[in-house]
ZASETOR-234557 format. One record per residue: residue number from 1; residue in three letters; x, y, z of N, C-alpha, C in turn. Coordinates in Angstrom, 3 decimals, decimal comma. Example, Ala and Ser with C-alpha at 12.3 -4.5 7.8 and 13.67 -1.06 7.14 Angstrom:
REM ZASETOR-234557
seq=1	type=ALA	neast=13,190	nnorth=-5,690	nup=7,800	caeast=12,300	canorth=-4,500	caup=7,800	ceast=13,200	cnorth=-3,300	cup=7,800
seq=2	type=SER	neast=12,850	nnorth=-2,250	nup=7,080	caeast=13,670	canorth=-1,060	caup=7,140	ceast=12,900	cnorth=0,030	cup=7,870
***
This chain:
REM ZASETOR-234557
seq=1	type=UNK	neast=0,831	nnorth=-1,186	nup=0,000	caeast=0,000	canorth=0,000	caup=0,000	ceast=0,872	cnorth=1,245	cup=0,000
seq=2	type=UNK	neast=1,975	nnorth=1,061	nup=0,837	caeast=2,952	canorth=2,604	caup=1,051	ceast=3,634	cnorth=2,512	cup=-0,193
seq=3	type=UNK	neast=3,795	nnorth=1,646	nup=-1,378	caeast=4,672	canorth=1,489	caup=-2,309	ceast=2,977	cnorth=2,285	cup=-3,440
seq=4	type=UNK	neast=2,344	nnorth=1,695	nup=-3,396	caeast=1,553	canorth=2,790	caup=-4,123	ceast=1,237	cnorth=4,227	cup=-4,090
seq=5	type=UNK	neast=1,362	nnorth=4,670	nup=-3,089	caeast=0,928	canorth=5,895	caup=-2,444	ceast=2,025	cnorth=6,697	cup=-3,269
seq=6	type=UNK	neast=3,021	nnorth=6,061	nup=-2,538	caeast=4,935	canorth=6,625	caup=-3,445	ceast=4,782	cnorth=6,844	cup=-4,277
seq=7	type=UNK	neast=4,433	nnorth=6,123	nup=-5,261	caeast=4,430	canorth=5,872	caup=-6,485	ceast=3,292	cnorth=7,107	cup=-7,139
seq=8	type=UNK	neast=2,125	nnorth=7,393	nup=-6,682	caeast=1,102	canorth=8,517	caup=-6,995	ceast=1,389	cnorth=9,723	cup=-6,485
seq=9	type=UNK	neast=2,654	nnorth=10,072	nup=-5,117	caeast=2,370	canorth=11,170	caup=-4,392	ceast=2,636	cnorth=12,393	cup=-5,317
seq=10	type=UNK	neast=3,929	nnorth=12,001	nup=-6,149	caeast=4,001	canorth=13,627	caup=-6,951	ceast=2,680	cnorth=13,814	cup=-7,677
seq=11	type=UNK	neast=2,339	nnorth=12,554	nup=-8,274	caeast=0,744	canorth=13,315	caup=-9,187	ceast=-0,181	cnorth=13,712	cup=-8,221
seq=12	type=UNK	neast=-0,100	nnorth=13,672	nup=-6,733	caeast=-0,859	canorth=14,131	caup=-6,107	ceast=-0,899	cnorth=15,779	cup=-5,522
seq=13	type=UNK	neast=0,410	nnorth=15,498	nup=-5,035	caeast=1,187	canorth=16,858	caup=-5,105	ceast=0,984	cnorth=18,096	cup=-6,352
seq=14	type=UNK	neast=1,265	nnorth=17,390	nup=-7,369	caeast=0,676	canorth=18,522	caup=-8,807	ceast=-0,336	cnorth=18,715	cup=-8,767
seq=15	type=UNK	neast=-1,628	nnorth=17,669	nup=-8,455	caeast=-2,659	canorth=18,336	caup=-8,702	ceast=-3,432	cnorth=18,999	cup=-7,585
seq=16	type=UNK	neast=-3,390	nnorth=18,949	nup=-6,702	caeast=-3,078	canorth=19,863	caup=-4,988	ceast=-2,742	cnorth=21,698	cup=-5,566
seq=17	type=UNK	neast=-1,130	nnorth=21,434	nup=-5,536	caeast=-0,821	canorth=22,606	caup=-6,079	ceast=-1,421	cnorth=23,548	cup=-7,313
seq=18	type=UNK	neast=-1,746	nnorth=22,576	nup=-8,099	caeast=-2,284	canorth=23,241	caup=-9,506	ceast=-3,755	cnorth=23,664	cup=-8,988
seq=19	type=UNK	neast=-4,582	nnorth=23,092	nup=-8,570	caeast=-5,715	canorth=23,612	caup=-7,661	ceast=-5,102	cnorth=24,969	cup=-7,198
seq=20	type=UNK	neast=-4,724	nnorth=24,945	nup=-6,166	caeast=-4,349	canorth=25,870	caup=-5,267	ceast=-3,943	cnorth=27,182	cup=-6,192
seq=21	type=UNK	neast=-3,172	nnorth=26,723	nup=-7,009	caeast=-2,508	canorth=28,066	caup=-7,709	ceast=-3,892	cnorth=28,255	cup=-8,448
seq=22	type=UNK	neast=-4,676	nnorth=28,180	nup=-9,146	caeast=-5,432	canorth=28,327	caup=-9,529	ceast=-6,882	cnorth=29,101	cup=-9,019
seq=23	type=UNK	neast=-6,720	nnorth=28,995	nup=-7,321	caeast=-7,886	canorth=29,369	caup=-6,679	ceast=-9,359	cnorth=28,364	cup=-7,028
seq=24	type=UNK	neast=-9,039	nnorth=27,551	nup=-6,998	caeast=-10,166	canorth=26,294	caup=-7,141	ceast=-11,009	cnorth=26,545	cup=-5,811
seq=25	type=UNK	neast=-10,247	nnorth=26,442	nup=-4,788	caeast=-11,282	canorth=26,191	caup=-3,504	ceast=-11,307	cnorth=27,787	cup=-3,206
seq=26	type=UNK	neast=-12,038	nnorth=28,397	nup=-2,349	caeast=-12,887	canorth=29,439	caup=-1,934	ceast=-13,186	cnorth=29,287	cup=-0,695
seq=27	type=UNK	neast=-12,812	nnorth=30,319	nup=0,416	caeast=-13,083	canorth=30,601	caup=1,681	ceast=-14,476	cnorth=30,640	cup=1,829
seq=28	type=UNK	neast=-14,870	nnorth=30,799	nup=2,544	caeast=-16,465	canorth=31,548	caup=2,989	ceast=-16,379	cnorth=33,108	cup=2,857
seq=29	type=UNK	neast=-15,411	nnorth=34,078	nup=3,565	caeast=-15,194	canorth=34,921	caup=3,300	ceast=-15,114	cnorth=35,257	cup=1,769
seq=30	type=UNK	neast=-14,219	nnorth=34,978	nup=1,057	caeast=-14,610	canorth=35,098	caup=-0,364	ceast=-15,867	cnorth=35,134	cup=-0,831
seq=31	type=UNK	neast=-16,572	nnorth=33,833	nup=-0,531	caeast=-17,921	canorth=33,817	caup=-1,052	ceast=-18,735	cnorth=34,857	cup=-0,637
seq=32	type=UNK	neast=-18,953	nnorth=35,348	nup=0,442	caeast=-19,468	canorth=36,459	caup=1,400	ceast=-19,013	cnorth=37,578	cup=0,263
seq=33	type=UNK	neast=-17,855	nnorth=37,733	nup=-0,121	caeast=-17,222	canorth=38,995	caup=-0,343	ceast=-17,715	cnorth=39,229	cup=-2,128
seq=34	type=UNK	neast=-18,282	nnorth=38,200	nup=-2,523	caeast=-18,495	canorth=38,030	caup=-4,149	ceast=-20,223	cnorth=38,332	cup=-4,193
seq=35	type=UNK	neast=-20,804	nnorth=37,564	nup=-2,831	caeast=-22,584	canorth=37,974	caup=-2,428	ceast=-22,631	cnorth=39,361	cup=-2,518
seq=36	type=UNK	neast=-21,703	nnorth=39,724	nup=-1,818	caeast=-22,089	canorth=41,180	caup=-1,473	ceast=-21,632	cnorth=42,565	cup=-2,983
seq=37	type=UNK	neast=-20,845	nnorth=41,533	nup=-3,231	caeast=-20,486	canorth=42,770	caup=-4,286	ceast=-21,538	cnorth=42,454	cup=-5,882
seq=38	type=UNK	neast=-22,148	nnorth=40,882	nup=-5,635	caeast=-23,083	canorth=41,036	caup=-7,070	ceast=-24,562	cnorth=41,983	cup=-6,313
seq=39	type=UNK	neast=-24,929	nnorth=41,941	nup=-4,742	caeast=-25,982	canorth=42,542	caup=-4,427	ceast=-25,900	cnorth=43,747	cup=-4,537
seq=40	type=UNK	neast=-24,845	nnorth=44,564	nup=-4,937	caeast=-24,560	canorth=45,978	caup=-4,700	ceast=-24,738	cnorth=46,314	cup=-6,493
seq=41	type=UNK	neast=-24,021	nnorth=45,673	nup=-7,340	caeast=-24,186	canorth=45,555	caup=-8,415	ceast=-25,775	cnorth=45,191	cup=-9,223
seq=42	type=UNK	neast=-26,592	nnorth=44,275	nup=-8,712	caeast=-27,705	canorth=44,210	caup=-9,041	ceast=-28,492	cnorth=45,238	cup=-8,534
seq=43	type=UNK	neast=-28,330	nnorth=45,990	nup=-7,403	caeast=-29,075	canorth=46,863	caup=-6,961	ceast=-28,750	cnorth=48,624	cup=-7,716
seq=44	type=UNK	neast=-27,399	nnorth=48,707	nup=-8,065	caeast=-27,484	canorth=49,406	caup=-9,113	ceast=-27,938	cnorth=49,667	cup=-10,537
seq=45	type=UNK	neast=-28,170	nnorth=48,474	nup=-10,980	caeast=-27,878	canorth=48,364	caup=-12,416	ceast=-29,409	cnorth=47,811	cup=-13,132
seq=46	type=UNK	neast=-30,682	nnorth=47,378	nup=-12,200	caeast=-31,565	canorth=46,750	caup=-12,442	ceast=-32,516	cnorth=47,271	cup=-11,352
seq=47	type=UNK	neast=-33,828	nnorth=47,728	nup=-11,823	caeast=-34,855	canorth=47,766	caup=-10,767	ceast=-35,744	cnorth=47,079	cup=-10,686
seq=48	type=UNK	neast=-36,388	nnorth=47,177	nup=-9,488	caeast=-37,137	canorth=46,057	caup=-8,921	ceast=-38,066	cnorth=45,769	cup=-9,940
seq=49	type=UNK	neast=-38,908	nnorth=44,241	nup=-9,581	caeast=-40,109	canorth=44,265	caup=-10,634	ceast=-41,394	cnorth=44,907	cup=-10,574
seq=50	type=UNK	neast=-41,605	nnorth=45,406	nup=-9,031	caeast=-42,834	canorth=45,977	caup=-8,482	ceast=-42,949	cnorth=47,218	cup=-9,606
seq=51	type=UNK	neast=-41,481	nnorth=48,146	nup=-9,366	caeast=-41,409	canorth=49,307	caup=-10,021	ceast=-41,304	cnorth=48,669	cup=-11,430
seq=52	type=UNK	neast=-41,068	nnorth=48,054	nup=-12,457	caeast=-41,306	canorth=47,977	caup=-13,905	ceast=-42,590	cnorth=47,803	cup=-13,812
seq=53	type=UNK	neast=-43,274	nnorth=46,573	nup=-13,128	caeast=-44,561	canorth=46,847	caup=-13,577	ceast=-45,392	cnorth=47,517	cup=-13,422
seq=54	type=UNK	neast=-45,150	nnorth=48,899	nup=-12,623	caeast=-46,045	canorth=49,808	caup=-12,309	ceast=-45,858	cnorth=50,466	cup=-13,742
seq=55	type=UNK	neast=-44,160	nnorth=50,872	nup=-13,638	caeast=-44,007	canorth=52,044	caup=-15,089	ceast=-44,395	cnorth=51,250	cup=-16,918
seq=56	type=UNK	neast=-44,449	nnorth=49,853	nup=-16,604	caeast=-45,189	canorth=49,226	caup=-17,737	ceast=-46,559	cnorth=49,815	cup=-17,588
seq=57	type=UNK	neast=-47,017	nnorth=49,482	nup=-16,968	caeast=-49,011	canorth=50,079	caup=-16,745	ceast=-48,958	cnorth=51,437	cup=-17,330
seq=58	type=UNK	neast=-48,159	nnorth=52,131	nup=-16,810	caeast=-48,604	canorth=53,495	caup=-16,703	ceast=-48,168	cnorth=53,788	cup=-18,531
seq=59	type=UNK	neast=-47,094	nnorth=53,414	nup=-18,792	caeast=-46,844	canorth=53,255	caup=-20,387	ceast=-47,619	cnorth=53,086	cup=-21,309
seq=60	type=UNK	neast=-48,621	nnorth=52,040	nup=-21,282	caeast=-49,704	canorth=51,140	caup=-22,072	ceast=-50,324	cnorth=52,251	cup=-21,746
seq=61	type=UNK	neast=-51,013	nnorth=52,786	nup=-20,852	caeast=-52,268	canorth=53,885	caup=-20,647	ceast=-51,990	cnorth=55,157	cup=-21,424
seq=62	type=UNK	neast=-50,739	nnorth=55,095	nup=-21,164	caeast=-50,495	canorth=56,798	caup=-22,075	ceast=-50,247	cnorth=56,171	cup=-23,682
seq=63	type=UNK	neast=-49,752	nnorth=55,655	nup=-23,594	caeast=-49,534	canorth=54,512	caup=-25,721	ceast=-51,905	cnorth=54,788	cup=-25,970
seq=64	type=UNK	neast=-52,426	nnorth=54,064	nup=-25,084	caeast=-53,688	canorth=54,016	caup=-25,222	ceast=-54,183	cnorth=55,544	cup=-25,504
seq=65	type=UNK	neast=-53,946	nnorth=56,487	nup=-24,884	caeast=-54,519	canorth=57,714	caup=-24,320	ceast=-53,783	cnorth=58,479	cup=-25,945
seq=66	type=UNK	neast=-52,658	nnorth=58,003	nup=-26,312	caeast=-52,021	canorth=58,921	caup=-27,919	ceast=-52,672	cnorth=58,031	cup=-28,704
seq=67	type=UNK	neast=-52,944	nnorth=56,777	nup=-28,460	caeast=-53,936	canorth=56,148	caup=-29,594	ceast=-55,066	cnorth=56,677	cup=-30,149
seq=68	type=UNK	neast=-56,019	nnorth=56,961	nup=-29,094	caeast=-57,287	canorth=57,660	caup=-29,190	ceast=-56,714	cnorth=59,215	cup=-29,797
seq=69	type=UNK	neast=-56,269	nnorth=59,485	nup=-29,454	caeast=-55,820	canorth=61,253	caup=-29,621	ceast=-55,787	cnorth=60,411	cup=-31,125
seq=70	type=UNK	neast=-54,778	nnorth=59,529	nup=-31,757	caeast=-54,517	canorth=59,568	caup=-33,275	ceast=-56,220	cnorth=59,442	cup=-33,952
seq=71	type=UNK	neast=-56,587	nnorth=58,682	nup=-33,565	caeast=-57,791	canorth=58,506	caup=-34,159	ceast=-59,100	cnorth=59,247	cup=-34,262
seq=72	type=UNK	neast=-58,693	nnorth=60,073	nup=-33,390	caeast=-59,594	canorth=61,391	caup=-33,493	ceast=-59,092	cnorth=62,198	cup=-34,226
seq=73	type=UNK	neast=-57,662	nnorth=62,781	nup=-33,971	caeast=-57,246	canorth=63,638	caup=-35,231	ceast=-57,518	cnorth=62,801	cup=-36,448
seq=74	type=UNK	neast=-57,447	nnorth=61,582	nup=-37,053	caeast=-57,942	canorth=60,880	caup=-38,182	ceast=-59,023	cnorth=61,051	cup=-38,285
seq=75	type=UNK	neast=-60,176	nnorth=61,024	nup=-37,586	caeast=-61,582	canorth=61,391	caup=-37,725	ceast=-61,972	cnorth=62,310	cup=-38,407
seq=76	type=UNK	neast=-61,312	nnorth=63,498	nup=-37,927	caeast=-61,213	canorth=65,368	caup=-38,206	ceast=-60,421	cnorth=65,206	cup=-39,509
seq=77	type=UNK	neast=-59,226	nnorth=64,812	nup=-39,239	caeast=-59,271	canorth=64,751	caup=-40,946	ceast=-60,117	cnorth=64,369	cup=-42,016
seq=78	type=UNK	neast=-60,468	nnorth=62,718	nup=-41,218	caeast=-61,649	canorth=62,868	caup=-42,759	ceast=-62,807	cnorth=63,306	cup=-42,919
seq=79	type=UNK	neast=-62,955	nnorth=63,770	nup=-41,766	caeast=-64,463	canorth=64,514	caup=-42,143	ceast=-64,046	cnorth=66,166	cup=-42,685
seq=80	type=UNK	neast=-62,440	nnorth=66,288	nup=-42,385	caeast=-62,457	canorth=67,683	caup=-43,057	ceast=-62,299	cnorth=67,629	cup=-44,618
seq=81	type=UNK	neast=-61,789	nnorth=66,317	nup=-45,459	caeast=-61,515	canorth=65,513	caup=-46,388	ceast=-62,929	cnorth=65,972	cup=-47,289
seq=82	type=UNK	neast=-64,112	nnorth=64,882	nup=-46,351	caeast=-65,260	canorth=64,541	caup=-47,109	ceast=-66,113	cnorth=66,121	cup=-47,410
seq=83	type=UNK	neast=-65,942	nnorth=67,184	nup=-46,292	caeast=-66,296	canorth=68,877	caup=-46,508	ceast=-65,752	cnorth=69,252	cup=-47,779
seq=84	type=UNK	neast=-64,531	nnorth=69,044	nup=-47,670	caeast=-63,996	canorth=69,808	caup=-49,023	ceast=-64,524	cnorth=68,959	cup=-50,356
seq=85	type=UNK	neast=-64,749	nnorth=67,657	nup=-49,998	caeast=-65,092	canorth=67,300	caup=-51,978	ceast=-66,059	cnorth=67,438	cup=-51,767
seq=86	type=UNK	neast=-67,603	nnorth=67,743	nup=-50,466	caeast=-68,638	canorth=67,741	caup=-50,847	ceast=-69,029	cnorth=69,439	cup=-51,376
seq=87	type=UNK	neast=-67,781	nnorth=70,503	nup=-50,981	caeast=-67,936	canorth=71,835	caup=-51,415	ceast=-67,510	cnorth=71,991	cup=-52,653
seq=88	type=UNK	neast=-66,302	nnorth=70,856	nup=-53,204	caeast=-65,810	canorth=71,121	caup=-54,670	ceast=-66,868	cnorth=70,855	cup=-55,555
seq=89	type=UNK	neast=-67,970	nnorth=70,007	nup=-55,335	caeast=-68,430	canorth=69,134	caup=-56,001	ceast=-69,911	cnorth=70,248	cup=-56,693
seq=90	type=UNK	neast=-69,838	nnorth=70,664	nup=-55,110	caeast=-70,811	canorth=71,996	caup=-55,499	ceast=-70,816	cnorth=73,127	cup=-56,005
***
């Protein structure tokens, strides 16, 4: 058994070290320190969903509210349209 071990320890040793140099494993602190800096980052960069879906609502109502406005000025146009050929005509 100790003649095998011998025999594997440097490949064990390399891959130990190569981990290590690499930063494979992670403290808790680290992890703590990576939570906190994506929560600071998401809290800048993205707002909540409460607030989109309020400012979605309120979007659609005013898109709705210039809709109607278009279609009334379209109205007035054509009825100012159908005035004029029914005055040319006369």
């Amino acid at each position: 058994m100790d003649k095998q071990f011998f025999d594997y320890a440097p490949i064990l040793i390399f891959i130990v070290c190569f981990l290590f140099k690499n930063k494979i494993f992670v403290t808790p602190e680290q992890l703590l320190d990576i939570k906190t800096k994506m929560v600071e980052y998401v809290a800048e960069h993205y707002v909540p969903i409460e607030l989109y879906r309020d400012n979605h609502k309120r979007l659609e109502a005013q898109i709705d509210i210039i809709g109607q406005r278009i279609e009334k000025v379209d109205t007035n146009v054509d009825e100012l349209k159908n005035m004029f050929i029914t005055k040319l005509k006369n």
